[in-house]
C-alpha positions in Angstrom: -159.2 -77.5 64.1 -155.2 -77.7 63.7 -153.3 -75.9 66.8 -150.0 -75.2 66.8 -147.6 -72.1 65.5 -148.0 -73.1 61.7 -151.6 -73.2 62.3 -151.6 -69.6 64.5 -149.2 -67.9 62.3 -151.7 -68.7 58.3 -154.5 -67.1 59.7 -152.9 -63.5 60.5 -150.6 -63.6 57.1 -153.9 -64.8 55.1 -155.5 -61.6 56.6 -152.6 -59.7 55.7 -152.5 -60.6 52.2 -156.5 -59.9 51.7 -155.4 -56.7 53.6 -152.9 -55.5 51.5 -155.1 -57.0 47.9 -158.5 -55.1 49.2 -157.6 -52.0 50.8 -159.4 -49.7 47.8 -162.7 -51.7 47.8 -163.0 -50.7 51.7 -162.5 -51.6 55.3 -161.4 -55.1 56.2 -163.0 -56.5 60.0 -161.1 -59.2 61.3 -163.5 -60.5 63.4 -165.4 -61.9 59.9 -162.8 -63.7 58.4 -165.5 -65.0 55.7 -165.8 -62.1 54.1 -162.0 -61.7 52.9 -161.3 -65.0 52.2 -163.9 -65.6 49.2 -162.8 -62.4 47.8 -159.4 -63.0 47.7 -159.8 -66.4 45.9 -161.8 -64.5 43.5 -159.0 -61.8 42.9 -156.3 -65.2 43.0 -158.5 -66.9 39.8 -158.3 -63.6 37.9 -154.8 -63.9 38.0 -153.4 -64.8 34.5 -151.9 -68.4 34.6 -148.5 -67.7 33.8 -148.2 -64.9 36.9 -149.5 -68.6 38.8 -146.5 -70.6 36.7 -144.0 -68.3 37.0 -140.3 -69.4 37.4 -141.3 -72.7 35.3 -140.6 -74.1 31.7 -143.0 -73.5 29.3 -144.3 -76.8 27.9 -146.2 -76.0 25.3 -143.1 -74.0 23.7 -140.9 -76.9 24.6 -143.2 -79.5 22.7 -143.1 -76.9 19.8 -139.7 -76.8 19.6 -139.5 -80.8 19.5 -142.0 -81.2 16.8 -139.9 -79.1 15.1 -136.9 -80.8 15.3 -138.3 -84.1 14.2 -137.6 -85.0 10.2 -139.7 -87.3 8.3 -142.9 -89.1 10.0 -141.5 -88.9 13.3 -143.7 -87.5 15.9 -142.8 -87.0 19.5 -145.4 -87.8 22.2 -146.1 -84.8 24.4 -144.4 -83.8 27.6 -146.4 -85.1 31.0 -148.3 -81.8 31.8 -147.1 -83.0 35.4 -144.0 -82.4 35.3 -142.8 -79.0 36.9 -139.4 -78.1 34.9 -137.7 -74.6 36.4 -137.3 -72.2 33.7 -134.4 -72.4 31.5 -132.1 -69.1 31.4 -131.4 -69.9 27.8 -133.4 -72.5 25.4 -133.0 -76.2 26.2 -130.9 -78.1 23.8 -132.5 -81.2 21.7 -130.6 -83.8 21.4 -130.8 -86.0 18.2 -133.8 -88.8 18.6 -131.8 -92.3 19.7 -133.2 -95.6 20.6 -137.2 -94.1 20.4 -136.5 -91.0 22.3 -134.3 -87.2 22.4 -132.9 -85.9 25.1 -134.0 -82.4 26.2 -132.1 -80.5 28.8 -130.5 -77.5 30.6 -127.4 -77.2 31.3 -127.3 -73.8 32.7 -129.9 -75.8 35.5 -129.0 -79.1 35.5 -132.5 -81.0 34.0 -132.7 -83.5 31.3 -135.8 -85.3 30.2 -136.3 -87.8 27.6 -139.0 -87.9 25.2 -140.7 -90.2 23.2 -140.6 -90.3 19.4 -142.8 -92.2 17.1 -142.8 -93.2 13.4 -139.5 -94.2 11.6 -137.2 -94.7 14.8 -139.8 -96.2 16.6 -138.5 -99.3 18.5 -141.7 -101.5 17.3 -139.3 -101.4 14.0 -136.3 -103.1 15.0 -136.0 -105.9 13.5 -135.5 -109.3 15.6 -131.5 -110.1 14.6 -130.7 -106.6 15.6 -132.0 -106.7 19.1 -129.5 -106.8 22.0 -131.4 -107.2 24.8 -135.1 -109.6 24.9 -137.6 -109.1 27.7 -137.4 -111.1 30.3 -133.2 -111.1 30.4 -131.2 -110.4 33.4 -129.3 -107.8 32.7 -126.5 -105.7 33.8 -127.3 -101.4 33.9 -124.2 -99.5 34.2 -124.8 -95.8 35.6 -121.9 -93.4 34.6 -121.5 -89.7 36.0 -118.8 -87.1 36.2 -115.9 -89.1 38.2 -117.9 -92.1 39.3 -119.3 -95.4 37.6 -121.9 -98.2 39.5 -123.2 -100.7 38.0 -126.0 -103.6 39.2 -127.7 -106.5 37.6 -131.4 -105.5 36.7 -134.4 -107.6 34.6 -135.3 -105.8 31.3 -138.6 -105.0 31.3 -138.3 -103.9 27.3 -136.6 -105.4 24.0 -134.3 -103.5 22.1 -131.3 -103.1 19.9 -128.2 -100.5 20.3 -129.0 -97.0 21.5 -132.8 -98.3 22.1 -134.3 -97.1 25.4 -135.8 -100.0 27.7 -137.0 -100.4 31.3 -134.8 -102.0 33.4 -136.4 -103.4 36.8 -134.6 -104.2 40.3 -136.2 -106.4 42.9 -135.7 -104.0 45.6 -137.8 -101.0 43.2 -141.1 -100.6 42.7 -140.5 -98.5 39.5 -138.5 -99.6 36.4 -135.4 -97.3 35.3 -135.0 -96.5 32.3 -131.8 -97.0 30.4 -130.2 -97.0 27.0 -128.6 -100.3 25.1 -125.0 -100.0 24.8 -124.1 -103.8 23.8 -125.3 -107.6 24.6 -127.0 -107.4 28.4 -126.2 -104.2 29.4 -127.8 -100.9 29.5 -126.3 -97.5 30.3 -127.6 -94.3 32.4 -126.1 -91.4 32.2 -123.5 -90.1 30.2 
C-alpha cells in the first residue's frame, strides 16, 4: 500500500469527485469506498470521447484535410493515433508535399509534424543519378532556427535526392533524426 501525502491526499479527492457525480442517486458512506469507485468508472465510460480528448487536435479531421490536399495518386499515410497534438486555435496549414512528406503545423502553438506521402513523389521513384545522399554515407546535418545555426556529422540511414526526407543517425542517439536533403552530404532541420 503507497504512504505518503500524494497517496493520503487521492483517496479524499476521489471521494469527493464520486461525491459531487452521485449525490441524486443517494447517500455516499465513506467507510465503503467500493461502492463509489465502480460507479464512478461507470459514469467516467459514459462520458463521450471528445469530453475525454478535449483540448487536443482532432486527427481524423486533420487526415481529412491532408487527403484532401493531395493531387494525382498521391496518398498520405495516416497520422500515429499516438501522438497527442494540442488543439489548434485556427486550422493547421499544409504545406506542399517535398521529399516524400508535407509539413503540417500551428503557428498560433508552435507544432509541426511531417507526414508521409505515397504514389508519384514517393522517394522509391528517384531515380539513381539524381540522388544526393546514399545510405551508408557520413554525412553532415545542419539544424537552422530563428538566430542560431549547429551543425554535426551524422550517418544517413536513407537515400535520397534534393528536398527528400532521410534518417540521419548519431553514435551517441539511439533514434535516427530526420532531415531534409539540401545538397551533396548534407541534410537540413528546421527552417
Amino acid at each position: 500500500m503507497p504512504t505518503g501525502k500524494a497517496a493520503t491526499g487521492a483517496a479524499p479527492l476521489l471521494r469527493i469527485a464520486a461525491g459531487i457525480i452521485l449525490a441524486p442517486f443517494g447517500p455516499i458512506h465513506d467507510e465503503d469506498p467500493m461502492t463509489t469507485r465502480p460507479i464512478t468508472a461507470a459514469l467516467l465510460l459514459l462520458l463521450p470521447a471528445p469530453a475525454l480528448a478535449a483540448g487536443f487536435q482532432d486527427l481524423d479531421a486533420l487526415d481529412a484535410r491532408i487527403a484532401a490536399s493531395l493531387t494525382g495518386s498521391a496518398s498520405a499515410t495516416p497520422i500515429d493515433r499516438r501522438i497527442r497534438l494540442a488543439a489548434c486555435p485556427q486550422d493547421p496549414e499544409i504545406a506542399p508535399a517535398a521529399g516524400g512528406a508535407l509539413t503540417v503545423r500551428c503557428a498560433a502553438l508552435g507544432w509541426r509534424i511531417r507526414v508521409m506521402v505515397t504514389g508519384a513523389a514517393s522517394p522509391a521513384a528517384i531515380a539513381p543519378a539524381t540522388l544526393l545522399v546514399h545510405r551508408g554515407d557520413a554525412i553532415e546535418l545542419v539544424a537552422r532556427g530563428s538566430g542560431y545555426s549547429a551543425s554535426a556529422v551524422g550517418t544517413a540511414v536513407d537515400e535520397g535526392g534534393a528536398g527528400a526526407s532521410i534518417r540521419v543517425k548519431f553514435p551517441t542517439s539511439p533514434m535516427p533524426l530526420t532531415a531534409v536533403v539540401a545538397k551533396a552530404g548534407q541534410a537540413v532541420i528546421g527552417d
